[in-house]
Residue frames as qw, qx, qy, qz and C-alpha x, y, z in Angstrom:
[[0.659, 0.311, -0.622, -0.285, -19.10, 14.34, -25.87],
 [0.947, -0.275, 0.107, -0.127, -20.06, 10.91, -24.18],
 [0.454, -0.486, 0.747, 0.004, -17.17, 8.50, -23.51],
 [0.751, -0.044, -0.600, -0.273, -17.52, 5.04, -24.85],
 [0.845, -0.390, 0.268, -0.249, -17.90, 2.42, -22.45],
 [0.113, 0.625, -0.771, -0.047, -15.03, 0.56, -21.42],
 [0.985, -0.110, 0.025, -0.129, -16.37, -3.74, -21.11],
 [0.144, -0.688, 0.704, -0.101, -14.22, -5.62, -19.52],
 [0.664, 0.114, -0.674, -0.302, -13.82, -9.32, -20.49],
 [0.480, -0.468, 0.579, -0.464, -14.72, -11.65, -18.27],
 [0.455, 0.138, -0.821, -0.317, -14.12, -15.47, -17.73],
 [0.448, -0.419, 0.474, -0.632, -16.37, -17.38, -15.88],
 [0.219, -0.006, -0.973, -0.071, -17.43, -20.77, -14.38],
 [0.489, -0.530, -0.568, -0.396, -20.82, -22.19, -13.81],
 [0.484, -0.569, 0.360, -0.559, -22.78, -21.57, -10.17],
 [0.499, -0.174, -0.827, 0.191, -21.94, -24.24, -7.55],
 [0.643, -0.682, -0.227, -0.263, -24.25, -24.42, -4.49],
 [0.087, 0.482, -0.605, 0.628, -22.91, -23.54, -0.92],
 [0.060, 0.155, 0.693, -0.701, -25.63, -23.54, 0.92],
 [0.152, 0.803, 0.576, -0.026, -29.84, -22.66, 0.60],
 [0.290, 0.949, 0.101, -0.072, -29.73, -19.53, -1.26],
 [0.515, -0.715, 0.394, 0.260, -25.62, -19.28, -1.26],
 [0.953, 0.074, 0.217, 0.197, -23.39, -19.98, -4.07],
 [0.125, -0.851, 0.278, 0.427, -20.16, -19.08, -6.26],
 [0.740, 0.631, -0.016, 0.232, -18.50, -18.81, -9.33],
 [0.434, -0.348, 0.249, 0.792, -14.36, -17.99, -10.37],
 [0.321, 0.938, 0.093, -0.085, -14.25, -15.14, -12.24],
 [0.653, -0.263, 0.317, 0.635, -11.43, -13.96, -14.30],
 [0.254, 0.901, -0.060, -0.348, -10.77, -10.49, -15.67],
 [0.807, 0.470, -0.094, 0.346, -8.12, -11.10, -18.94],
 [0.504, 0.375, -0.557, 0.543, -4.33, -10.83, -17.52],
 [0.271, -0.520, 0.390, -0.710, -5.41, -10.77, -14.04],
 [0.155, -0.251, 0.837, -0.461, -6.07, -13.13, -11.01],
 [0.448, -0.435, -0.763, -0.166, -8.94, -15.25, -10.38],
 [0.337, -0.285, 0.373, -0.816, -11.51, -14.09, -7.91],
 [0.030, -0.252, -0.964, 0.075, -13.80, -15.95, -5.80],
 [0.303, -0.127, -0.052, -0.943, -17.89, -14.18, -6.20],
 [0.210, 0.292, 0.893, -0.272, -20.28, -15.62, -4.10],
 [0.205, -0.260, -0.410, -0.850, -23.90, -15.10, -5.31],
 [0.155, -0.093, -0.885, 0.428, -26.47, -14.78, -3.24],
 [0.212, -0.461, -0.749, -0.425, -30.21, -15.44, -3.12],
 [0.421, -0.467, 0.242, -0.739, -32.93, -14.11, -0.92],
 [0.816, -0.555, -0.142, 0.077, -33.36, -17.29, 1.49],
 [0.402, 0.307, -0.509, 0.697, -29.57, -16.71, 2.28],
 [0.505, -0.836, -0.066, -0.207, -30.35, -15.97, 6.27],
 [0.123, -0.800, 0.535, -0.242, -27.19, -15.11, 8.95],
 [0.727, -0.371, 0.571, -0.091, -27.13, -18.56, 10.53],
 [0.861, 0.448, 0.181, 0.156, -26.53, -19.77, 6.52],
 [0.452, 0.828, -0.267, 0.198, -23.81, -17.63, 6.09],
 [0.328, -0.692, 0.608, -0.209, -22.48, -18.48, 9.18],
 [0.734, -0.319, 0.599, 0.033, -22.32, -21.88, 8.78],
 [0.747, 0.660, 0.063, 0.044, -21.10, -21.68, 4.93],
 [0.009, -0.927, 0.369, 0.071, -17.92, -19.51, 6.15],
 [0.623, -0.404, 0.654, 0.142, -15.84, -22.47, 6.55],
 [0.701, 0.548, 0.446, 0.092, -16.91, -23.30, 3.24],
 [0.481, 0.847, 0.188, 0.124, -15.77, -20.22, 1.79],
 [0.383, -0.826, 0.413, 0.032, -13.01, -19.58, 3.50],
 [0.661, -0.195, 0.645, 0.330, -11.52, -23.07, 2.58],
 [0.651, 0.643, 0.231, 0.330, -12.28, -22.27, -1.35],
 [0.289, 0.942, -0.050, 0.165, -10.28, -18.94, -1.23],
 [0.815, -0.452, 0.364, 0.008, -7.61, -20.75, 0.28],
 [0.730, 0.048, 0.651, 0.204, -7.49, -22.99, -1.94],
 [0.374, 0.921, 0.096, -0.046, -7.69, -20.13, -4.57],
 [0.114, -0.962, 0.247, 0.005, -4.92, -18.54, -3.36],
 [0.546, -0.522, 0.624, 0.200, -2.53, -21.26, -3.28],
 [0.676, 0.320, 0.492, 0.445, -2.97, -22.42, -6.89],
 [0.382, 0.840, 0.214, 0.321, -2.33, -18.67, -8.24],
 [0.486, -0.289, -0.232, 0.791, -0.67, -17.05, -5.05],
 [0.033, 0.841, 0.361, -0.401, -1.72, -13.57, -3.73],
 [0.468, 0.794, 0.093, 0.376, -2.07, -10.44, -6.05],
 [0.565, -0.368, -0.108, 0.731, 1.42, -9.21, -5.27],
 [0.188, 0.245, 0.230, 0.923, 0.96, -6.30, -8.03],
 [0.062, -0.777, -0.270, -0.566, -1.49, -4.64, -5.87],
 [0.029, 0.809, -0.237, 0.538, -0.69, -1.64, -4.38],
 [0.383, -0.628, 0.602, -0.310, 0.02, -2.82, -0.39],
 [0.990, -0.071, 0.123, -0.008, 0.87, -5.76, -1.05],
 [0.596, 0.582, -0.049, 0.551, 3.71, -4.48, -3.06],
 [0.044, 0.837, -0.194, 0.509, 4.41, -2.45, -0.53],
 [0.633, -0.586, 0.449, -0.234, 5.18, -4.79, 2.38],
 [0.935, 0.220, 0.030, 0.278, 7.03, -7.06, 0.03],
 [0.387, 0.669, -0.290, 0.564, 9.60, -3.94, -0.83],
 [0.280, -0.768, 0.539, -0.203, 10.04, -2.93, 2.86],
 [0.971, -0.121, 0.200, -0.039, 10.19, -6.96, 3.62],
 [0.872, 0.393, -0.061, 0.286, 13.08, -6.82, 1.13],
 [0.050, 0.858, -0.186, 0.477, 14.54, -4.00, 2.28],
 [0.605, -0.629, 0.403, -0.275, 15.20, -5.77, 5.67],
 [0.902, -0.164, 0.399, -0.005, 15.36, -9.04, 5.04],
 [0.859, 0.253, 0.132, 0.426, 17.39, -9.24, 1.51],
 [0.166, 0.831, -0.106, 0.520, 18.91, -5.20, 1.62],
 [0.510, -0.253, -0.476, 0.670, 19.76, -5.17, 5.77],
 [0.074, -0.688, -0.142, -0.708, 17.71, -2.05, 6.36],
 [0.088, -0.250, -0.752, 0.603, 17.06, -1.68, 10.11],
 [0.052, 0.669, 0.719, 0.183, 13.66, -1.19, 11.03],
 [0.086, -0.735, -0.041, 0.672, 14.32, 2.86, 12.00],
 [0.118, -0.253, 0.575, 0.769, 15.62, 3.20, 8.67],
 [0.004, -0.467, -0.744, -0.478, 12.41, 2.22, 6.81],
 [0.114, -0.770, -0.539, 0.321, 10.19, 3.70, 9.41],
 [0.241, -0.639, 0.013, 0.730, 12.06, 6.64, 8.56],
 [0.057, 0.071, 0.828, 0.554, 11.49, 6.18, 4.75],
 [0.023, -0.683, -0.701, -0.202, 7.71, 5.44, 4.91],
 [0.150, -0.735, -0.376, 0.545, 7.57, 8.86, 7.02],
 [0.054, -0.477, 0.195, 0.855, 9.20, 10.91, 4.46],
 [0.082, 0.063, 0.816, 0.568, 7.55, 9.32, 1.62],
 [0.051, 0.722, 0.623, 0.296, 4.06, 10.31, 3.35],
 [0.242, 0.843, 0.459, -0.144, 4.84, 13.41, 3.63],
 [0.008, 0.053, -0.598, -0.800, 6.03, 13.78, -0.27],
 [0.043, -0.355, -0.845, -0.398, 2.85, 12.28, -0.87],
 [0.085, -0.839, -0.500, 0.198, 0.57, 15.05, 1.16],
 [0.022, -0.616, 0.048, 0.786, 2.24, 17.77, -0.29],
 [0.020, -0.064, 0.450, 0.891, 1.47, 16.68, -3.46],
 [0.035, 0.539, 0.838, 0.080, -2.33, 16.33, -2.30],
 [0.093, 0.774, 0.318, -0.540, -2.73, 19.65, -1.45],
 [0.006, 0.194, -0.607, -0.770, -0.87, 20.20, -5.22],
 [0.198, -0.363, -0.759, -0.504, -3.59, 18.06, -7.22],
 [0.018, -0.587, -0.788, 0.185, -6.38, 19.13, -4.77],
 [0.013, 0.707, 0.100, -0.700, -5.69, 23.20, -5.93],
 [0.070, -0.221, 0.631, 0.740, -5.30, 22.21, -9.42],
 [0.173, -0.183, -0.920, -0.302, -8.00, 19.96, -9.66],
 [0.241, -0.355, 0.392, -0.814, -10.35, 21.44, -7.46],
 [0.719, -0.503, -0.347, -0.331, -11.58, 18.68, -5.13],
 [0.774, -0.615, -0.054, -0.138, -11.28, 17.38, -1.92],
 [0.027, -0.649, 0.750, -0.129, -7.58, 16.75, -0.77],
 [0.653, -0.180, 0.674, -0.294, -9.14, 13.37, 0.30],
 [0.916, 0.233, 0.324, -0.045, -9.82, 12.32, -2.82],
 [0.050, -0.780, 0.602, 0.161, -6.24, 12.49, -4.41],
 [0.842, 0.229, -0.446, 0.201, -3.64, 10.30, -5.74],
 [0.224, 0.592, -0.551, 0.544, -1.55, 11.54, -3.31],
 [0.585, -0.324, 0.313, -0.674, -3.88, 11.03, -0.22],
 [0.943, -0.044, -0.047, -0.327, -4.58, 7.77, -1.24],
 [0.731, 0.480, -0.431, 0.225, -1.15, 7.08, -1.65],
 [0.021, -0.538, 0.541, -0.646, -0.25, 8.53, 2.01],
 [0.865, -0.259, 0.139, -0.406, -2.98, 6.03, 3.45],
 [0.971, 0.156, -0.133, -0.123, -1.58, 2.92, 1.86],
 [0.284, 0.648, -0.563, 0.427, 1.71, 4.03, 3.02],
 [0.285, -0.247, 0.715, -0.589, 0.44, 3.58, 6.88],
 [0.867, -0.037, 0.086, -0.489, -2.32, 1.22, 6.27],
 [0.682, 0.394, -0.578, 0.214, 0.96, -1.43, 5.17],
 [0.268, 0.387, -0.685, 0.556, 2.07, -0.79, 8.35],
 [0.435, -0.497, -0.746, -0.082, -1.44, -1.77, 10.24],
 [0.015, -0.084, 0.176, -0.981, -2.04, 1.47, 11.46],
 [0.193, 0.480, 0.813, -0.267, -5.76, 1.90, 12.46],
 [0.252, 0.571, 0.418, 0.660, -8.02, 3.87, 9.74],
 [0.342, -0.858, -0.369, 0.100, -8.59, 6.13, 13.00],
 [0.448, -0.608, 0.285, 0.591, -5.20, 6.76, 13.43],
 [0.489, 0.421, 0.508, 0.570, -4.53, 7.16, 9.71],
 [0.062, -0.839, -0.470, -0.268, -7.26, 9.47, 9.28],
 [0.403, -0.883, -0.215, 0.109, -5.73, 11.64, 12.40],
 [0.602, -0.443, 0.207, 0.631, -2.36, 11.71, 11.58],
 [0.364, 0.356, 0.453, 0.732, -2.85, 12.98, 7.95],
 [0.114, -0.910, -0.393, -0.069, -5.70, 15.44, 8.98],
 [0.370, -0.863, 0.088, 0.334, -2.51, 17.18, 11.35],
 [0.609, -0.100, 0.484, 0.620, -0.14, 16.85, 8.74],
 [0.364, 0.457, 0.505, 0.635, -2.00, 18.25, 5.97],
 [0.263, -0.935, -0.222, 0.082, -2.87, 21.58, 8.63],
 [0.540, -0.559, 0.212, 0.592, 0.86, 21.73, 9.65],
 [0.577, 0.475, 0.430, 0.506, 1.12, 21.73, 5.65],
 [0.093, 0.824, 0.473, 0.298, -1.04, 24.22, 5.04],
 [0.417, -0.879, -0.024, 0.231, 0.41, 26.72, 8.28],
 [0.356, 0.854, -0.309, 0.222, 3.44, 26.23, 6.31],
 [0.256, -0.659, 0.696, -0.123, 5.43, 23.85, 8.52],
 [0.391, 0.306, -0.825, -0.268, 6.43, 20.30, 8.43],
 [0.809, -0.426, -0.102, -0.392, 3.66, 18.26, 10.20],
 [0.848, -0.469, 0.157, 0.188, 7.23, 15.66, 11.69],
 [0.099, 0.697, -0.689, -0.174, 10.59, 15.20, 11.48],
 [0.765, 0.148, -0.448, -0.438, 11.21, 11.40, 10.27],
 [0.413, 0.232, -0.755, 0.454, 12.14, 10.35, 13.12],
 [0.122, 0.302, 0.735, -0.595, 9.28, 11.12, 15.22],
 [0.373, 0.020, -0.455, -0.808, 6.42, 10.50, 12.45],
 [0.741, -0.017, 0.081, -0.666, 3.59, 8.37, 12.46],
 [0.927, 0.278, -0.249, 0.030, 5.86, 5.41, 11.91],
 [0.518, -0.693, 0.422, -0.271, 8.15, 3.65, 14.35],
 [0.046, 0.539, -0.841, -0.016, 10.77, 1.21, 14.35],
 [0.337, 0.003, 0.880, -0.334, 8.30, -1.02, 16.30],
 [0.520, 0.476, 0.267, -0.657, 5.86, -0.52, 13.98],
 [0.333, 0.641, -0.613, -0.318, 7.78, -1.85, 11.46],
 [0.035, -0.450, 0.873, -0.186, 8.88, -4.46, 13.16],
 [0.534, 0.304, 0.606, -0.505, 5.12, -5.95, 14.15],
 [0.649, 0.499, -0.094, -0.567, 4.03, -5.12, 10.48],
 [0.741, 0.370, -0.485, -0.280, 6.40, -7.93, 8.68],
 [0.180, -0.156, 0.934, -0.266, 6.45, -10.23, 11.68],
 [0.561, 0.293, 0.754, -0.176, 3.06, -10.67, 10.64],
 [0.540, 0.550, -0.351, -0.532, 3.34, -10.89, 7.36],
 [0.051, 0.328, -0.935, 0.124, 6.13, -13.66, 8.39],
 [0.277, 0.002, 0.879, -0.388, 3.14, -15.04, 10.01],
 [0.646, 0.521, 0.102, -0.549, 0.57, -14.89, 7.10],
 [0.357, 0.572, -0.693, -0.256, 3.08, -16.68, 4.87],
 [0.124, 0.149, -0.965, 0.178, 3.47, -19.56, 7.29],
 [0.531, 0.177, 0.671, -0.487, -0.47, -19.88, 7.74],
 [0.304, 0.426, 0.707, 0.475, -1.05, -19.43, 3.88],
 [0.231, 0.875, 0.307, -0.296, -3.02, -16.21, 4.24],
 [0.409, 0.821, -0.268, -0.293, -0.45, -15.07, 1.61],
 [0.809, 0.003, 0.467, 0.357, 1.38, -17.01, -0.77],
 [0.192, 0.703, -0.568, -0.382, 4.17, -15.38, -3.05],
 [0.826, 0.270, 0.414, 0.270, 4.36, -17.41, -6.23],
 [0.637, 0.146, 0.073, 0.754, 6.44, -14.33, -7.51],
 [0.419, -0.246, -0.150, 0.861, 7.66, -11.37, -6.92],
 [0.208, 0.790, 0.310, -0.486, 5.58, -7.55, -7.55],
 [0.711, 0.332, 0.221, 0.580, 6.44, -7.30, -11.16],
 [0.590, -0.643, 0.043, 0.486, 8.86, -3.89, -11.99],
 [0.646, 0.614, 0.213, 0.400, 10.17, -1.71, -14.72],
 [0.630, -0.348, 0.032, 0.693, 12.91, 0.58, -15.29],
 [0.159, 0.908, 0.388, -0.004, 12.19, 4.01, -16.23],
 [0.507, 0.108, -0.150, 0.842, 14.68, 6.71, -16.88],
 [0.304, -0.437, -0.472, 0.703, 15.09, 9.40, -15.04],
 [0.022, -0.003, 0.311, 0.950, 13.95, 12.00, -17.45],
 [0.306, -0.380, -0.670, -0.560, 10.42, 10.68, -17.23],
 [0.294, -0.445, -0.561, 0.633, 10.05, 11.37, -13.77],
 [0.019, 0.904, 0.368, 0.217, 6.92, 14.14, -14.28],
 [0.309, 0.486, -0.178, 0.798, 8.65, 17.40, -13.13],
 [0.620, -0.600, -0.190, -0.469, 5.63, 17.89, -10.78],
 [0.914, -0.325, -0.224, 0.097, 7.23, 14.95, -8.78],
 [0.540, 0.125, -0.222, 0.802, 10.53, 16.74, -8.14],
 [0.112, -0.584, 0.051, -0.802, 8.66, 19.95, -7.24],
 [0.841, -0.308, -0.241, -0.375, 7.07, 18.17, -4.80],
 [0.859, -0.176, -0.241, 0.416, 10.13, 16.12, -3.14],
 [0.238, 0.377, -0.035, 0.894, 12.21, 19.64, -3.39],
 [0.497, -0.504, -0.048, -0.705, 9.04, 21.19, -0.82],
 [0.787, -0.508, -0.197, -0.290, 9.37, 18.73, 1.37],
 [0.834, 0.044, -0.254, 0.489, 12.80, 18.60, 1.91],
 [0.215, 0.487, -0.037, 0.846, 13.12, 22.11, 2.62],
 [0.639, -0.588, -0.177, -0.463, 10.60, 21.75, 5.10],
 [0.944, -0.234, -0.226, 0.046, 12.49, 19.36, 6.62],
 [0.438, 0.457, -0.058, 0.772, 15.64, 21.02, 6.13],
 [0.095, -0.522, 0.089, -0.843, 14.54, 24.26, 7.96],
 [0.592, -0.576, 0.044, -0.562, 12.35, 22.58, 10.46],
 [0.939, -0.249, 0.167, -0.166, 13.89, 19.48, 11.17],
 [0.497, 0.630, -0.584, 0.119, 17.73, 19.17, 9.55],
 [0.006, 0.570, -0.817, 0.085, 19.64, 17.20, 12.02],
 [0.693, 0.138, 0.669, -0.231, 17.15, 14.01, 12.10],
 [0.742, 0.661, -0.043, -0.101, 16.98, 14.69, 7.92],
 [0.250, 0.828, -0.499, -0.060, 20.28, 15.05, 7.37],
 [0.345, -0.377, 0.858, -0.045, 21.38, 11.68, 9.34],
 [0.784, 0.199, 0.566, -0.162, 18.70, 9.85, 7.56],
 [0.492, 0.764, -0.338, -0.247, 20.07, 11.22, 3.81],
 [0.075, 0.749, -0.659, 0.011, 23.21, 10.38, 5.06],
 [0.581, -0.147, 0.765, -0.237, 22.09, 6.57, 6.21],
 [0.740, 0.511, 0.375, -0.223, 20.44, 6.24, 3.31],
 [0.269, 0.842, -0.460, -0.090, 23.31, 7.30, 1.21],
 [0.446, -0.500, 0.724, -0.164, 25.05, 4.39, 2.87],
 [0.670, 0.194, 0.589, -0.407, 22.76, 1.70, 1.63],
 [0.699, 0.636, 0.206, -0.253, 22.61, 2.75, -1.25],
 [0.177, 0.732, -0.654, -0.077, 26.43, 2.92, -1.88],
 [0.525, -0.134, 0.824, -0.166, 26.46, -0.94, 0.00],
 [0.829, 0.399, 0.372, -0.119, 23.85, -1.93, -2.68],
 [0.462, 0.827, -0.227, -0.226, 25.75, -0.54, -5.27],
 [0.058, 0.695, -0.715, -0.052, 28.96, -2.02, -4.61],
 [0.614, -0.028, 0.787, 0.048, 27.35, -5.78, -4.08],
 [0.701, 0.600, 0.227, -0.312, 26.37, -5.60, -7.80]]
């Protein structure tokens, strides 16, 4: 049985001219951002685009600051939370580094889950995609990405933990670099927070079951292969989370 087809509303505004073949419209999907869409003609030649960029560059700018960046997608949201984590929580940057590490690999054990259930690729996952965006936050190269999951999801596979979280693909410094330049995107404008990643409160019962099997496998791993680097982060983290608790 076909599908239907999902149409998606769209608002738009007339073409304005850039350039000889070059122009652009705002676009606007219902409850979502404005976009900027150039169109573009066949005279359009390289030395036009090139001397339009300034052009376009100053409109999405100017986008961005009357709407502010999409904070509700995915890595964006994600270098806001660690950001908070440091700046309004007092994480140190080990402590997150040590976080993102375990969190990607929860998130590659449960690719190789959905990639035996589902049979496809491991690459194309939620999980996978989820373990990228984990390190791609942290301006990892897609080379390095690419290499660090590949050995991870082997080590997986052999039945060991691919790191301990303390000597993962994430570093302290790494950390540190990622929301200095964020710091430094803020103060040029290349992002602008008009508010916060929005947030809901779920109870624990809804938490799929899948997602415990899945944390529960990777802890054990850790556990068995790697316990006295786990165990101090638990226990750091434990810390935090008692601190947060008690400023409330």
């Amino acid at each position: 049985m076909a599908m239907p087809k999902k149409f998606v509303t769209l608002a738009a505004t007339g073409k304005k001219a850039i350039g000889d073949g070059l122009s652009f419209r705002i676009l606007k999907e219902k409850e979502r951002k404005a976009e900027l869409a150039l169109v573009i003609g066949d005279s359009l030649t390289a030395e036009g685009l090139r001397r339009a960029w300034p052009t376009i560059d100053r409109l999405r700018t100017q986008l961005r600051q009357a709407q502010g960046s999409p904070m509700n997608r995915f890595d964006m949201a994600l270098i806001y939370g660690y950001a908070s984590m440091k700046i309004g929580l007092g994480y140190s940057y080990a402590l997150i580094s040590h976080d993102i590490n375990f969190d990607v690999l929860v998130n590659l054990v449960a690719s190789l889950d959905e990639a035996g259930e589902e049979s496809v690729d491991v690459e194309r996952t939620e999980g996978y995609a989820a373990a990228c965006a984990l390190l791609r936050c942290m301006r990892m190269k897609e080379k390095d990405v690419r290499e660090w999951l590949a050995d991870g999801l082997e080590q997986l596979r052999n039945g060991h933990a691919p790191w301990s979280v303390d000597r993962g693909p994430i570093d302290a410094a790494r950390v540190r670099e990622a929301l200095r330049q964020l710091e430094r995107d803020l103060q040029s404008g290349k992002i602008v927070i008009k508010e916060a990643p929005k947030t809901e409160t779920i109870r624990i019962e809804e938490l799929a079951p899948k997602n415990d099997k899945f944390l529960s496998h990777a802890i054990s791993l850790l556990m068995r292969d790697f316990p006295k680097p786990f165990v101090r982060y638990r226990e750091r983290l434990r810390k935090k989370l008692e601190e947060e608790t008690a400023a409330e």
